[in-house]
Structures are given as C-alpha cells and as structure tokens.
C-alpha positions in Angstrom: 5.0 8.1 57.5 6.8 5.3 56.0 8.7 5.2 53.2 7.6 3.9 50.1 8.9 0.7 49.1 10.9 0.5 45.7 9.5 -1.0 42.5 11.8 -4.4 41.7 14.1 -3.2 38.6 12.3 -4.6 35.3 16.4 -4.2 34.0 17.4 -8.2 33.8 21.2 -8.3 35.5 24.1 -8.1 33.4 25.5 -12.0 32.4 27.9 -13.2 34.2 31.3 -13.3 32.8 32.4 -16.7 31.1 35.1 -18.3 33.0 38.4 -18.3 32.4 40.0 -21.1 30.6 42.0 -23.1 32.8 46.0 -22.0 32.3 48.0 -24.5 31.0 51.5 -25.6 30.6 52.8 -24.7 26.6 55.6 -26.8 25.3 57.4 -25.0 22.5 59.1 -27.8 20.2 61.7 -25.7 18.2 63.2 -28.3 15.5 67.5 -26.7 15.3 68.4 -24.5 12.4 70.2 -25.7 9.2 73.2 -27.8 9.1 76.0 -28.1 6.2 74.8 -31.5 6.1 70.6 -31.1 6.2 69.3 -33.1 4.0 72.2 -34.7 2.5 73.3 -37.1 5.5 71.9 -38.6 8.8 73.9 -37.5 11.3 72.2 -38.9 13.8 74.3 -38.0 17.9 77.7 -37.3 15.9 79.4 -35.0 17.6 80.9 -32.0 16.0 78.2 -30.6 13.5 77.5 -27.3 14.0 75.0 -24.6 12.5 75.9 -23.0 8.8 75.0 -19.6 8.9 71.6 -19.7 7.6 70.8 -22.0 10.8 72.6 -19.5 12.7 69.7 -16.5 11.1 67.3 -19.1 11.9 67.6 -19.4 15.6 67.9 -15.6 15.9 64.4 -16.0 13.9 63.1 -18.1 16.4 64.3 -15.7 19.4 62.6 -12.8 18.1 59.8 -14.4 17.3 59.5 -15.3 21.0 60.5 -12.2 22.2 56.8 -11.4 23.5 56.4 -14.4 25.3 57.4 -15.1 29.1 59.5 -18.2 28.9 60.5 -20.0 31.6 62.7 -22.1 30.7 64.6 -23.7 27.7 65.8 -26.7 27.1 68.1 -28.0 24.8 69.3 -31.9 23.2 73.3 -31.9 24.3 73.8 -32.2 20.2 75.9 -28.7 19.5 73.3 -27.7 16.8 70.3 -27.7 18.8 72.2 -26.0 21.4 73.6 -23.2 19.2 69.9 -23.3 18.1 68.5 -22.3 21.5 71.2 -19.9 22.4 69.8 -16.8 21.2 66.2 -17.6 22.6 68.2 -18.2 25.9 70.2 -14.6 26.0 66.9 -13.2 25.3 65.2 -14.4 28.0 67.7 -13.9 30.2 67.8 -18.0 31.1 70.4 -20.2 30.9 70.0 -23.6 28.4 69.1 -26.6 30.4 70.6 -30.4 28.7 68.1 -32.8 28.6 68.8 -36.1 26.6 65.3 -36.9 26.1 65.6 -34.2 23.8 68.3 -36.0 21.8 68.1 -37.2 18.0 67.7 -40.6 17.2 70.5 -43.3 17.4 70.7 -44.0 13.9 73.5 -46.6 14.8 75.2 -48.4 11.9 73.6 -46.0 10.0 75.1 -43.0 11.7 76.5 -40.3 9.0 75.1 -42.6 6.2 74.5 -40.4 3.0 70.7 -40.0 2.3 70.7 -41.1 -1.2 73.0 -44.3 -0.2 69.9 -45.3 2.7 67.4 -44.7 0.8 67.8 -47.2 -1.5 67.9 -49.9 0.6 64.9 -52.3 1.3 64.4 -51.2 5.0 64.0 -47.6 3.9 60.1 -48.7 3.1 59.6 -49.9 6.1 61.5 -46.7 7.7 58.3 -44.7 6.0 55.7 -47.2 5.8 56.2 -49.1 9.1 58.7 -47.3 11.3 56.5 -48.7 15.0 58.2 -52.4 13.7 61.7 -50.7 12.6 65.1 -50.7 15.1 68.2 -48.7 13.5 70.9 -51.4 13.6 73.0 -51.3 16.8 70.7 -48.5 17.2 67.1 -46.9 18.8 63.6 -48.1 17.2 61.4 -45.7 16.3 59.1 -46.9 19.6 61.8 -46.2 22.1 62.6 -42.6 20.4 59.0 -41.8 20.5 58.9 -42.9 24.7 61.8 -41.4 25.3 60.7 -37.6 24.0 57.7 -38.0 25.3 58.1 -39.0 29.0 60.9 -36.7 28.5 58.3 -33.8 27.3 55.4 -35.0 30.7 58.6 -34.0 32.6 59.4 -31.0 32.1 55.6 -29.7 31.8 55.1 -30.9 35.1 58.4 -29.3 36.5 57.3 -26.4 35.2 53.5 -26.6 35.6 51.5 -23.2 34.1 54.6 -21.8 32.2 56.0 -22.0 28.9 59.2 -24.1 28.4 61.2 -24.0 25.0 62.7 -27.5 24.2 65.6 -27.7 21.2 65.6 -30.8 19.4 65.3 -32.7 16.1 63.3 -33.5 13.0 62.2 -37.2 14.3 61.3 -36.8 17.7 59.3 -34.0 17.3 57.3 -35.4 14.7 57.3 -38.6 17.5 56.1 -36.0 20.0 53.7 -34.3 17.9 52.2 -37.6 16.5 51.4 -38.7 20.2 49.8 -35.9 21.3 47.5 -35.7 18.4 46.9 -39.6 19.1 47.9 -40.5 15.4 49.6 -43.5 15.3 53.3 -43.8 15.0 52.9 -45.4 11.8 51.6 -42.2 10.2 54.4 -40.0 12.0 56.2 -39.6 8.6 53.7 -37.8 7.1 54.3 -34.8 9.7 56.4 -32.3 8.1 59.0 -30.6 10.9 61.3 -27.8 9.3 64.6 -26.1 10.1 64.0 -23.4 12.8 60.5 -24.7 12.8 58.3 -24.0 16.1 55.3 -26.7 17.3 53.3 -25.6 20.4 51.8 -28.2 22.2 49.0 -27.1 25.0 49.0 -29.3 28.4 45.6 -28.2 30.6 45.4 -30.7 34.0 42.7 -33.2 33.6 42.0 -32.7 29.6 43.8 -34.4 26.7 46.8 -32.4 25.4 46.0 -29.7 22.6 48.2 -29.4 19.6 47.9 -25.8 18.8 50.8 -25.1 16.0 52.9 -27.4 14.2 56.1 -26.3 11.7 55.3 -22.8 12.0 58.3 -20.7 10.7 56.9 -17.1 10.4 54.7 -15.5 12.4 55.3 -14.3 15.7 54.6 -16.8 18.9 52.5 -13.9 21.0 49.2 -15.2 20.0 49.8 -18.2 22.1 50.9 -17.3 25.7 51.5 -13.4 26.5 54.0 -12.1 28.9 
C-alpha cells in the first residue's frame, strides 16, 4: 500500500524579508564649543584661543551625547579649541584625537583677529554673504579652496575608515562648506546654513549612491538614532 501523497499547502509562504540597507560610512561634523571671542572677532588659525567654560560644558555635551555610538575614530583641526572640543568625546571612546588640517578654519589672512563689527562694514563683506564662490580673504584662502580642502579632506577619512563612524572637530565655515556640498547647494547659498557652538551634522556615505545629509546643527538630542554600537 502506498502512501498517500500530501495536499500542496493552500498557506501562501511568509514574504521574504526586505534587505538590508547597505552600511555606510557616517561622518560626524562637530562645529568646537564657545570661545571668549565667538561672535565678537574672526579669529581665523591664531594660535592661542582656547575654550571659555561654557564651550568646555559643550564638548562634554557632545561626548555624552555620543556615548551610545561606536566611534572609530576622531579627528580634530590642530586649532586648540577644536581640539579641547574633541577631547572629552575622545576619553570616552577610549581613542586618541587624530590632527588633520583639512579640518582647519579658514585663513582669514589680513583679516585675521579683525573685530566683527569693524569687517562688516566694509564693501567686501556683501560679497562675503552674497557671493563668497568669487571672494579670496586678502593674503588669505577663498571660500573655493576652503570648501576643496574640507571636502577632499572629509572623502579621506570616510574611505580610511570605510563602514564606521568618524567624529571630525572643526569650524563654523567649513562645515557649512562641507554640508553645502553634500547637499549639492551651491557655495553661493552656504551662508544661509546655520552651524552652532557644540553643534553636531551627520553626513551618510553609502558606496555607489550620492551622499545623505542626515542631521545638520543639532545640539540636543542624543546621536543613537543614527548608528548604534
């Protein structure tokens, strides 16, 4: 006697489950913490300035914030304030900071420790917000070459460090520079990007696809959301 063979299940088969999303490289662009001079004066690559103490409690901000997050690496602009900046995120992680001068500030040349209020009022200033692709400090960087710089700087380091999240210390301007790129705005609009103090922007690098901005200026919540540990 043979056996009897089994009805085919009327059950359709589970879905199969979506594929995962390709794992990137996340660039963490962590603007340094108040100055005694922030907003009053362009310091520009003067040595000497250092944190005040309320850009000392924000870089402790930004390390806890990152506390959750498996960093790889951190990288810092030799300037002592993004470096006292990165510090605590550092110690936390257990990593040492890395110099990189593609992480630096602008080279504001003649202009240099030139009081806000004083710059402002001169004629160039409009083309500084209006026009800064056609603008060169004097004796100094252009706007074109800051925004190159930071960004070859930034392709770099995601490829040294390909799947993992690096933290990179620097400044107000090239950030914005590095931000504006990778949202393809054109660096004639860069001003109208708003980088804070202790600020974080997270920048998302997936082989093959066009980078994705996925935070900009954030100064509160925690970072978990974007890459676990």
């Amino acid at each position: 006697m043979t056996a009897a063979t089994p009805e085919p299940s009327s059950e359709p088969s589970p879905p199969a489950p979506p594929p995962a999303p390709p794992s990137g490289t996340l660039l963490l662009l962590v603007r340094h913490g108040v100055t005694p001079t922030t907003g009053k004066v362009l310091p520009g690559r003067a040595p000497g300035l250092h944190l005040s103490d309320g850009g000392r409690a924000q870089a402790e901000r930004v390390a806890e914030r990152l506390a959750d997050v498996a960093v790889e690496a951190v990288y810092s602009s030799p300037l002592e304030r993004a470096r006292e900046t990165a510090e605590p995120t550092a110690v936390r992680a257990g990593l040492d900071v890395k110099h990189d001068d593609g992480l630096l500030e602008c080279d504001f040349g003649d202009w240099t420790g030139a009081a806000l209020a004083d710059v402002a009022g001169l004629p160039e200033w409009k083309t500084v917000q209006h026009s800064p692709s056609t603008f060169r400090f004097p004796n100094g960087e252009s706007f074109t070459e800051m925004q190159d710089r930071i960004v070859g700087s930034l392709e770099a380091l995601r490829t040294a460090h390909a799947g993992g999240v690096v933290v990179c210390f620097s400044h107000a301007d090239p950030i914005k520079a590095a931000v504006a790129h990778a949202l393809g705005t054109p660096l004639d609009l860069f001003q109208r990007i708003v980088i804070s103090p202790g600020s974080v922007s997270a920048i998302s690098f997936v082989e093959g696809q066009a980078p994705a901005v996925l935070m900009v200026n954030s100064t509160s919540e925690p970072l978990s959301g974007l890459r676990g540990p």
